[in-house]
N, C-alpha and C positions, 0 to 999 in steps of 0.2 A: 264404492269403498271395499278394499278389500279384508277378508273379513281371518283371526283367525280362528282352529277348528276347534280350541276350547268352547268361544264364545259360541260358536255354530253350534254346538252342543245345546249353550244354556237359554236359545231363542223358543219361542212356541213353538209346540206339537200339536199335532191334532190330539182331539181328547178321545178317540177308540186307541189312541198310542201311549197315553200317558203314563211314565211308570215315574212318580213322584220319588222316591230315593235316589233314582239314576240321574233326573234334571235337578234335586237339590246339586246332588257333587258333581255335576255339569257346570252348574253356576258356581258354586266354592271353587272348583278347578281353574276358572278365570282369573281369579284374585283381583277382578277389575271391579266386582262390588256392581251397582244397581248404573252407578255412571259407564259403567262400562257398554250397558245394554242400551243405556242413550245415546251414546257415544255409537253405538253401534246402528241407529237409526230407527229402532225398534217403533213401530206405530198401536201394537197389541203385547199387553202384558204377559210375561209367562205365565203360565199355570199353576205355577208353586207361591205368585202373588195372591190370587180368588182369594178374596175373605167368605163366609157368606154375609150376603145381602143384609142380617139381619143384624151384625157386626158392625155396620157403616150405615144404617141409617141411623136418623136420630130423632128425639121427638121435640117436635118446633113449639117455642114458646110463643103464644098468642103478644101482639103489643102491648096488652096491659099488664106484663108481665114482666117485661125483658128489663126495663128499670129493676125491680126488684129485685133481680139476678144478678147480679155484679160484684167482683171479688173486692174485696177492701182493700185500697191503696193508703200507704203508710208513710208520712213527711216524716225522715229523720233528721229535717234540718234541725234542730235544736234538742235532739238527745243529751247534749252533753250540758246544755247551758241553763235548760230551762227547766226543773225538777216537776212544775204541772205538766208540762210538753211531755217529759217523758213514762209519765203516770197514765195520761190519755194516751199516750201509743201504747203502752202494757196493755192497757183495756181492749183495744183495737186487734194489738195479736194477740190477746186470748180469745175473744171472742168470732178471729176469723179463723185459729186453729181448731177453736171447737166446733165449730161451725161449714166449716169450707175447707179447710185443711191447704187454703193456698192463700197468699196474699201477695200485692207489690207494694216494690218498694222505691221512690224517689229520694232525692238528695241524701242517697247514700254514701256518697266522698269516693265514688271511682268515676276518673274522669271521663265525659263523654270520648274522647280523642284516643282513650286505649281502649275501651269497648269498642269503638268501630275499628281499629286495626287488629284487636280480637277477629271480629266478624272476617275483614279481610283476609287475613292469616290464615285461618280456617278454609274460606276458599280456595284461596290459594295453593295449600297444602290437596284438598280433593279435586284439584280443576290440574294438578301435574299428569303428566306421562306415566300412564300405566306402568310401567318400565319403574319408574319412581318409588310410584306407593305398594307395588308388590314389593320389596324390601321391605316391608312394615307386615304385610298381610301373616296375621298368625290368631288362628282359635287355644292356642296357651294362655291361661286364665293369669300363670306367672308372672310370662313378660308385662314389663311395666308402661312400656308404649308398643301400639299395637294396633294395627290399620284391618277392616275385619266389615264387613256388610250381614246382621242379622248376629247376635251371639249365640241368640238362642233357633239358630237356623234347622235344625235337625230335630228340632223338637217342639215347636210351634205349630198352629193348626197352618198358617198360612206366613209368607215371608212376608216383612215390612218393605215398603220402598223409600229406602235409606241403608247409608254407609256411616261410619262410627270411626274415628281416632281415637283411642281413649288412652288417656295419659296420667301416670298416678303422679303427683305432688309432693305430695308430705306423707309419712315423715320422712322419708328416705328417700329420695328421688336417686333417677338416675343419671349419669353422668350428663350434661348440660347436650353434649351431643348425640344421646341418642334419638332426642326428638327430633324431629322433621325441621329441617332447616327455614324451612317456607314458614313457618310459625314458631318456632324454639325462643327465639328474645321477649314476643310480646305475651305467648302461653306463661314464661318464668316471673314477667313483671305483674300480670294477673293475676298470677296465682298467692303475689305478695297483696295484691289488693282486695281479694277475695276473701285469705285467710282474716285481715283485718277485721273486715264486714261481719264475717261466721262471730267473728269474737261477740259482736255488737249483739247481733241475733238473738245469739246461744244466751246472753244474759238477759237480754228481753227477754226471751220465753224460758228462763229460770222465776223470771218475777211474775210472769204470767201465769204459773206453775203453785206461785207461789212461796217460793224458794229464795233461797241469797241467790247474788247476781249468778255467782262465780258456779252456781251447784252443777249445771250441764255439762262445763267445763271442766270442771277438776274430776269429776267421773268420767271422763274422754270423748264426751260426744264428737269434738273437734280435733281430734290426734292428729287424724288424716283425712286427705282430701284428694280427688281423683275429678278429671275431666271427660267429658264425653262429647267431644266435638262431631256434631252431625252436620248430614250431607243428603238435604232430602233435594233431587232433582227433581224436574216437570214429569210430570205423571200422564201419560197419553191414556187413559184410564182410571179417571181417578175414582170411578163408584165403582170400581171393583177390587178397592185393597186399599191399603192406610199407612199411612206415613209411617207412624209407631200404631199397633193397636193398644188398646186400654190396659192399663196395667199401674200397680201403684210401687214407688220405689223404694230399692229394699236400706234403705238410711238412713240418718237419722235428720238430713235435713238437705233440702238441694236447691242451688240459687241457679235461676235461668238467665241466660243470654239470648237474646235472638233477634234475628235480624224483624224489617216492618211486612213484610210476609203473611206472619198468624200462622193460621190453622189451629194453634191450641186448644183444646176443648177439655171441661175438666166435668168431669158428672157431680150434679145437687140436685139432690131430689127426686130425680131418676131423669133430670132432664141433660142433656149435653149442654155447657154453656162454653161460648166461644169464650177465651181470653186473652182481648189484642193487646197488641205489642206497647206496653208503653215508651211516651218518649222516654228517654233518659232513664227510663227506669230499668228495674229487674224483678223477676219474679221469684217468688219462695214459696216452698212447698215443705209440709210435712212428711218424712218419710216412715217407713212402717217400724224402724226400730224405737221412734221417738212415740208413737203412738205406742209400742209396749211398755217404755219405762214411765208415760205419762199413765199406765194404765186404763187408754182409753180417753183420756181428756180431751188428748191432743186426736185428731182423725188422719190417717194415711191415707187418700182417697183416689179415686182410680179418674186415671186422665188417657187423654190421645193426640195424635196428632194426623189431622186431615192430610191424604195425600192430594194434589193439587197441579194443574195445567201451568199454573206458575209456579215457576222455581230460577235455580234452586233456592229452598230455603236452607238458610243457615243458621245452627244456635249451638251452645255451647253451656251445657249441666255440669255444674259446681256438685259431685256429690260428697259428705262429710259422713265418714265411716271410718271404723278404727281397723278393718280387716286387712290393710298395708302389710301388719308386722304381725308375727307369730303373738298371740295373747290365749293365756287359759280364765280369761276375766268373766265371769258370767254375767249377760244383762237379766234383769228381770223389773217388775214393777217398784220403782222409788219407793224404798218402807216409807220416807213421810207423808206419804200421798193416803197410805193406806190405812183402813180402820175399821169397826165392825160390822158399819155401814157401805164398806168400798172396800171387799176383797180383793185381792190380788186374780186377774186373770189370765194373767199369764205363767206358765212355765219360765225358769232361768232357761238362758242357752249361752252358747259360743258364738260370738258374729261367725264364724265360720263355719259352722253348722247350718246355721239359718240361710246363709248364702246357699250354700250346697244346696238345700233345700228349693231355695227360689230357683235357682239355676233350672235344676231339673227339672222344675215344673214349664217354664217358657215364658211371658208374656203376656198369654192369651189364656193362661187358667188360670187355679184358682189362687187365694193371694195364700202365700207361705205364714200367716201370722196364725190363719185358721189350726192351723196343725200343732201350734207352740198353744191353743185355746184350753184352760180347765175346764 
């Protein structure tokens, strides 16, 4: 295969040669992302992958255990119909937000037949012609679609192995064709069936809150909404670096896609718990701004994803954030929540701020909420 001298660049060194800032923009120089170095035959990981060791191990739960471990899945078939139904699933997601900070969710009302053309799309889109997806390739935080391997590349202890599409939604999207052709129709109709879903959520865990349905919402937790289509190829190396490393997200709520793959792992307890793919379902997760307005109720809690001999895996993060559009709106802890017994621990901020924040930190430290802490 002939090879060219970007990519030559961004393959392993010996390690008396390593100069880690020259092989990160080695690899950014490519614009080919982590497919590229597959594509390119690669049988040992660069060196700007190495986690360490003690980053990718995990601690195994004994079998009398692993029952007990298990994230709560959530039937919404009868939210609308059945008012015990949907009293017992309020209970279910409060209890797995305080608790776990993650849940699924079945018979949610998106059809299986546009989730797997999701999936495919997606593919489709990172399995094109390099030639293709460099048209996309840009670390501009602005552009609103945006083809890009590691965001946080230059400031992370180690690179993930995984590439990122990420595509903002609402409220302002961009014209129909600047997304990627390969996925533009079925991302638009998604993203009409996603927003639905957030609506359903965001009121469940207003009630779960303890709140009127509508309080998440009309405070903006759902303004806006951004896509993060990933692209974790086979890993010739997989104990020695991760899919995504641990990190908890910076929004206030994010629904998972992914293909039957796995690798999800989400820390309870201090143990990693896998969490497989369900059928037909989706996964939800608390993000870190929803843990500051719940003042803590609600948990943001740090997850990963295994990298893996099989691949590619494919999935696709619904994230619900209002940072789209210019806003001077401060978050802070929901007055009703609070009392003389349950201060306020958080600082107000700007989602924009906080973002800045996260950003600079990377991934792999510490979480940005700590800094916003009284």
């Amino acid at each position: 295969m002939e090879m060219d001298s970007d990519l030559q660049k961004a393959l392993p060194t010996e390690e008396h040669g390593y100069d880690r800032a020259k092989e990160l923009k080695a690899f950014d120089d490519t614009k080919a992302g982590v497919k590229g170095l597959v594509d390119a035959g690669v049988v040992t990981i660069p060196r700007i992958f190495y986690m360490p060791p003690e980053d990718i191990l995990s601690a195994k739960l004994d079998d009398d255990h692993v029952d007990s471990f298990q994230v709560t899945i959530i039937d919404l078939r009868n939210i609308k119909l059945d008012p015990a139904a949907r009293s017992e699933i309020v209970e279910k997601i409060r209890y797995a937000s305080e608790k776990w900070g993650f849940f699924q969710v079945i018979n949610h009302g998106i059809p299986q037949d546009v989730m797997n053309k999701v999936i495919a799309g997606v593919r489709r889109f990172h399995e094109e012609p390099k030639e293709v997806k460099m048209k996309f390739y840009s670390r501009e935080n602005e552009k609103k679609v945006r083809f890009a391997s590691n965001y946080d590349l230059y400031t992370s202890k180690a690179a993930n192995w995984r590439d990122t599409l990420f595509c903002v939604m609402a409220p302002n999207p961009p014209p129909p064709e600047e997304y990627p052709l390969a996925c533009r129709e079925i991302l638009i109709e998604y993203s009409e069936h996603v927003q639905s879903l957030g609506q359903i959520l965001f009121g469940l865990l207003s009630e779960a809150l303890g709140l009127n349905p509508a309080y998440l919402t009309d405070m903006g937790c759902m303004e806006g909404h951004a896509f993060g289509c990933q692209y974790y190829p086979a890993c010739p190396e997989p104990d020695r670096t991760l899919g995504q490393a641990k990190h908890c997200d910076p929004d206030f709520l994010t629904i998972l896609l992914q293909d039957q793959i796995g690798a999800l792992q989400v820390l309870h307890e201090d143990h990693w718990i896998d969490i497989p793919p369900p059928e037909g379902g989706l996964i939800v997760n608390i993000g870190d701004l929803l843990q500051l307005i719940s003042n803590d109720k609600f948990r943001s809690v740090e997850h990963r994803v295994l990298a893996n001999r099989a691949g590619p895996r494919i999935s696709v993060a619904c994230i619900f954030t209002t940072h789209f559009q210019q806003s001077n709106k401060l978050y802070g802890p929901i007055k009703e929540l609070l009392s003389a017994s349950n201060p306020p621990l958080y600082k107000e901020t700007l989602i924009k701020d906080y973002l800045k924040s996260y950003s600079s930190l990377g991934l792999d430290n510490d979480s940005a909420l700590a800094f916003l802490r009284l």
